[in-house]
Backbone as CSV, one residue per row, in Angstrom:
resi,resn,N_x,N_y,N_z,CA_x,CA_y,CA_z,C_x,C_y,C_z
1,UNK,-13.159,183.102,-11.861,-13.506,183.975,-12.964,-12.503,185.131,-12.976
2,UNK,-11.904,185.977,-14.322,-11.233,186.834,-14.265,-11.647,187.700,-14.040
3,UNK,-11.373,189.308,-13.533,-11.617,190.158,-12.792,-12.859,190.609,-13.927
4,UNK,-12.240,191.040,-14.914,-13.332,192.061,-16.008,-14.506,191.465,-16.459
5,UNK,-14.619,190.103,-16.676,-16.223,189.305,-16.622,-16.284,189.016,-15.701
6,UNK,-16.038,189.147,-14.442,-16.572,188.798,-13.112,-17.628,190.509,-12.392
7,UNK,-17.086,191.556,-12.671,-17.975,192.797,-12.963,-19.172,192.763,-13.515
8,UNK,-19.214,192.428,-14.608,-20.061,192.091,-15.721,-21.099,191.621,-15.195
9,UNK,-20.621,190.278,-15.085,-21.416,189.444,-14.158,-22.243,189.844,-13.056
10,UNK,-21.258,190.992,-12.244,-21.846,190.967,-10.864,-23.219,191.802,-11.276
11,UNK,-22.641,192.754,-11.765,-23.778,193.877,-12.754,-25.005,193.520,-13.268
12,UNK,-24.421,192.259,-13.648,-25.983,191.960,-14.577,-27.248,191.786,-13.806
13,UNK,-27.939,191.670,-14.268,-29.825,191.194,-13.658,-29.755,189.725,-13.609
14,UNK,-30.591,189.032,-12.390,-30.217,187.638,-12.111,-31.541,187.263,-13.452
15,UNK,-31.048,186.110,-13.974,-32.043,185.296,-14.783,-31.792,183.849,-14.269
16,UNK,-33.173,183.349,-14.662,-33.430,182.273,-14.493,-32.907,181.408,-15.605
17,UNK,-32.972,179.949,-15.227,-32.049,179.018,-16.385,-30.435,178.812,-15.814
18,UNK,-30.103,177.998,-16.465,-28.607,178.215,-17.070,-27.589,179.054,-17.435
19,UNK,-26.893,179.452,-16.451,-26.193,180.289,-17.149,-25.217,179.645,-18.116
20,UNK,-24.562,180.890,-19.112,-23.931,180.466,-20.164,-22.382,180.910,-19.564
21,UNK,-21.339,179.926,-19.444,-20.037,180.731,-19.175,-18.839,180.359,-20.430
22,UNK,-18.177,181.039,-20.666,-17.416,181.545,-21.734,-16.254,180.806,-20.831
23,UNK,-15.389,179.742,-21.702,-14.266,179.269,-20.858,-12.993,180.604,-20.740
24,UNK,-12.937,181.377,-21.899,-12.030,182.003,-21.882,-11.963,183.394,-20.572
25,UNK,-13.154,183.327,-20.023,-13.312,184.477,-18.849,-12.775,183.590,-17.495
26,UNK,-12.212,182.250,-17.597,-12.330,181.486,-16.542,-10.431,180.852,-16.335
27,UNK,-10.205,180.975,-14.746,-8.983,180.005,-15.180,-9.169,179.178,-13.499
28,UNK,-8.389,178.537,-13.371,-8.271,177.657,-12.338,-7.996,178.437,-10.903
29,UNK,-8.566,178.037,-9.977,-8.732,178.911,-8.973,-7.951,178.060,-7.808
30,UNK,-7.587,177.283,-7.385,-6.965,176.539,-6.645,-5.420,175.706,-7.859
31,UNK,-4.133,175.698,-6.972,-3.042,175.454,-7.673,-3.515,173.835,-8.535
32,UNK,-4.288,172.459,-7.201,-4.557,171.653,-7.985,-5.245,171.411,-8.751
33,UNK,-6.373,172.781,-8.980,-7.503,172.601,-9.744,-8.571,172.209,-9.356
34,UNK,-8.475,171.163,-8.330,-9.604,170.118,-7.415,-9.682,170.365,-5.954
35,UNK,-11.086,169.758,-5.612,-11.575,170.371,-4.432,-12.305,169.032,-3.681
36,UNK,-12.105,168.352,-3.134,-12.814,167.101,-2.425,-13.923,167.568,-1.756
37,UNK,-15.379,167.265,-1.443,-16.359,167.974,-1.061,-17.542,167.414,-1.330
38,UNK,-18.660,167.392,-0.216,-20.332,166.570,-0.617,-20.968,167.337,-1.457
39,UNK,-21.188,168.675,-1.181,-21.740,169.281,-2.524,-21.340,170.967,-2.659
40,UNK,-21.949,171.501,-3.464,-20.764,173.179,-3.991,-20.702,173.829,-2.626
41,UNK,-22.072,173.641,-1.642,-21.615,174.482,-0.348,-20.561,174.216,0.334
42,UNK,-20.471,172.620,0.055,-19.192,172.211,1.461,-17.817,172.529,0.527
43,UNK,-18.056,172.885,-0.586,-16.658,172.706,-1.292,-16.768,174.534,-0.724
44,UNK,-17.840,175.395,-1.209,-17.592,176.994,-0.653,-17.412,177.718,0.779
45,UNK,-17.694,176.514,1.638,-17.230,176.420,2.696,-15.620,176.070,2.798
46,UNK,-15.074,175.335,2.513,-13.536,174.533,2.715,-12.791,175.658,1.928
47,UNK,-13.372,176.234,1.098,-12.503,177.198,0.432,-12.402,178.775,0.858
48,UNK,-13.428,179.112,1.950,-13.901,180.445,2.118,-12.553,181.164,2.820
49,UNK,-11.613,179.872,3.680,-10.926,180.626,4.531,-9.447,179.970,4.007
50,UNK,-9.478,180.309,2.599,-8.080,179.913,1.851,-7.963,181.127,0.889
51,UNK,-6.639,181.184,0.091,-6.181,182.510,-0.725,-6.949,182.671,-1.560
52,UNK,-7.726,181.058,-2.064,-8.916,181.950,-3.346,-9.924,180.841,-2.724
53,UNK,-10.807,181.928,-2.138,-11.846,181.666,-1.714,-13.076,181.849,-2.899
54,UNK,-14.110,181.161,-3.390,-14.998,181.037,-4.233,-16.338,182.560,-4.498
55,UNK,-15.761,182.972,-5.356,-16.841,184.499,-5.154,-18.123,183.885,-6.216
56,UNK,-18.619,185.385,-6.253,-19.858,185.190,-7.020,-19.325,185.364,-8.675
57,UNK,-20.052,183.998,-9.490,-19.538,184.327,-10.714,-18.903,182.846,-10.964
58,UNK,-18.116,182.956,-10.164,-16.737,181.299,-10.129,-17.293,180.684,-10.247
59,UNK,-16.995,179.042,-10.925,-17.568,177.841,-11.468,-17.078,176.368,-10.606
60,UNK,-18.127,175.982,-10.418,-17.226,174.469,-9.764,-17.722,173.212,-11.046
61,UNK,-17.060,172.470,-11.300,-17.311,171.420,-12.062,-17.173,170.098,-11.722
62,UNK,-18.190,169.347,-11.562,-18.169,168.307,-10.948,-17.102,167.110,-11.669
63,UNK,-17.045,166.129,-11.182,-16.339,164.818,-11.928,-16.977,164.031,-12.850
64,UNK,-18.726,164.077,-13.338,-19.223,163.864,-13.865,-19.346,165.660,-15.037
65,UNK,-18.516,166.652,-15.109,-18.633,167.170,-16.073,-19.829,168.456,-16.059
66,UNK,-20.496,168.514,-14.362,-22.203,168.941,-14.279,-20.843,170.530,-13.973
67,UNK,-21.607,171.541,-14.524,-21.384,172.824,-14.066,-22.466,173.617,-13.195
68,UNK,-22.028,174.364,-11.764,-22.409,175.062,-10.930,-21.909,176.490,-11.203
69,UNK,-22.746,177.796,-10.785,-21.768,178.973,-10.629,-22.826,179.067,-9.460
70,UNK,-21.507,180.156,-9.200,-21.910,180.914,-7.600,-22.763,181.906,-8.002
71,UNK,-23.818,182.202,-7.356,-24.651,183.460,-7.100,-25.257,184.169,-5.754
72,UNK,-25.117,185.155,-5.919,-25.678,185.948,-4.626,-26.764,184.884,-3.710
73,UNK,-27.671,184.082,-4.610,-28.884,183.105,-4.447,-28.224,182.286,-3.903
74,UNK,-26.990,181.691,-4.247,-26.463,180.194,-4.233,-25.601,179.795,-5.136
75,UNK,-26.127,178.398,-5.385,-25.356,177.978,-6.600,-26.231,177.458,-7.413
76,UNK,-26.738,177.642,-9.080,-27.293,177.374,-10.249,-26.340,176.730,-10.874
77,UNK,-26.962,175.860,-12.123,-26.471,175.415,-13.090,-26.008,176.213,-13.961
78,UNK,-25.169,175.659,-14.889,-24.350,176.437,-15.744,-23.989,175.267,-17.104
79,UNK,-23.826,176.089,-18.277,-23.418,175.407,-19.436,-22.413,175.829,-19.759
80,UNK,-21.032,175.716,-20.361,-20.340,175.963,-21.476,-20.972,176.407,-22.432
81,UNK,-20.344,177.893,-22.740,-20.825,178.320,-24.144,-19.670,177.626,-25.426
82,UNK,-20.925,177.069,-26.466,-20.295,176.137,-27.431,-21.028,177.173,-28.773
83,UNK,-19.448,177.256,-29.898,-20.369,178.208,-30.551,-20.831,177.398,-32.008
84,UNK,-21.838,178.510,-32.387,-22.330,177.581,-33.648,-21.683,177.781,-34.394
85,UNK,-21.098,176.745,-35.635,-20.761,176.229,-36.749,-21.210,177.438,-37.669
86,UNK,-20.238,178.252,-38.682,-20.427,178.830,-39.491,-21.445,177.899,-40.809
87,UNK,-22.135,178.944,-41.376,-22.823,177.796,-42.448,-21.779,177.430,-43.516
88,UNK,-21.818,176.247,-43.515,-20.821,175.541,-45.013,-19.136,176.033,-44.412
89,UNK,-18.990,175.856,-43.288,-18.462,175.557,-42.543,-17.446,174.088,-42.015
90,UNK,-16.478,173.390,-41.765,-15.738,172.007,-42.113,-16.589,171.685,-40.666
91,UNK,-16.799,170.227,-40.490,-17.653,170.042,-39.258,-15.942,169.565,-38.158
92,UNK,-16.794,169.882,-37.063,-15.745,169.401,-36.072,-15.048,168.019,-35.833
93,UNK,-13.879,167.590,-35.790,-13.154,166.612,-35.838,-13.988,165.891,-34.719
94,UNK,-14.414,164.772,-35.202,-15.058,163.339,-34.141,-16.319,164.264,-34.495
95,UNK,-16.996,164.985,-35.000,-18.492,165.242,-34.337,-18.895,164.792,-35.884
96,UNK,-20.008,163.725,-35.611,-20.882,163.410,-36.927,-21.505,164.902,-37.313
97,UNK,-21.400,164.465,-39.293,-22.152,165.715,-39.651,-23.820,165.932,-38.895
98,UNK,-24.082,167.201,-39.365,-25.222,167.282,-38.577,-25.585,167.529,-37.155
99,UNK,-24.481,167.066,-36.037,-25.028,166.663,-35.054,-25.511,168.060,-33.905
100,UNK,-26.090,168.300,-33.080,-25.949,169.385,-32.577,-24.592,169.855,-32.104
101,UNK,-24.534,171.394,-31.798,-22.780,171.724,-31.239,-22.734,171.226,-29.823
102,UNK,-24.021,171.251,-29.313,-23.865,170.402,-27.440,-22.655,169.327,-27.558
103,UNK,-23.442,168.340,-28.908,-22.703,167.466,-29.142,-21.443,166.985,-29.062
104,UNK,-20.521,168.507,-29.643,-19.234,168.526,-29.373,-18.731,168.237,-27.797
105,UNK,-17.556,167.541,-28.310,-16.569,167.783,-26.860,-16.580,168.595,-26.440
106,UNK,-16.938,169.529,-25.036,-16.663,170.804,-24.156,-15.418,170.933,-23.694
107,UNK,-15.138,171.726,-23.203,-13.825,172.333,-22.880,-14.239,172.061,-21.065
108,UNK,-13.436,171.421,-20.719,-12.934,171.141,-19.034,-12.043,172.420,-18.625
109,UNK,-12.770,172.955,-17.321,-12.047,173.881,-16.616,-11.181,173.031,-15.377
């Protein structure tokens, strides 16, 4: 996570659910991007004692696409924030009219 929504973040009040993360507050935290690992602890473990070690806030994304963030708690689920379609609005390339915005393709970190 970048420094100025990672504040934000830390600041805020914990809620329950999903968090929502904004791809644009986010960039790649390791040079290959990827992390081999049984699950987010062993990956926040393998990473704790390297140059970017996993803080609170940071996102891991599985190979099936599932989003984790770090929290003081642990690690929770997380969504991509996908935004809604202006009304009368052109619909998104490949997304049937109508369909929900989930629907859309997400953006891969």
């Amino acid at each position: 996570m970048k420094d100025a929504p990672r504040q934000q973040f830390r600041n805020a009040a914990h809620t329950s659910g999903a968090a929502t993360a904004k791809p644009k507050d986010y960039e790649l935290a390791t040079e290959s991007g990827e992390i081999e690992a049984e699950s987010e602890y062993a990956a926040w473990a393998l990473m704790r004692e390297t140059e970017n070690p996993l803080h609170v806030g940071d996102l891991l994304e599985s190979g099936e696409g599932k989003l984790r963030i770090c929290k003081y708690v642990g690690f929770e689920d997380a969504r991509w924030f996908v935004a809604e379609p202006l009304p009368g609005s052109a619909p998104l390339p490949g997304v049937p009219p109508g369909a929900a915005p989930e629907a859309a393709s997400q953006p891969q970190a």
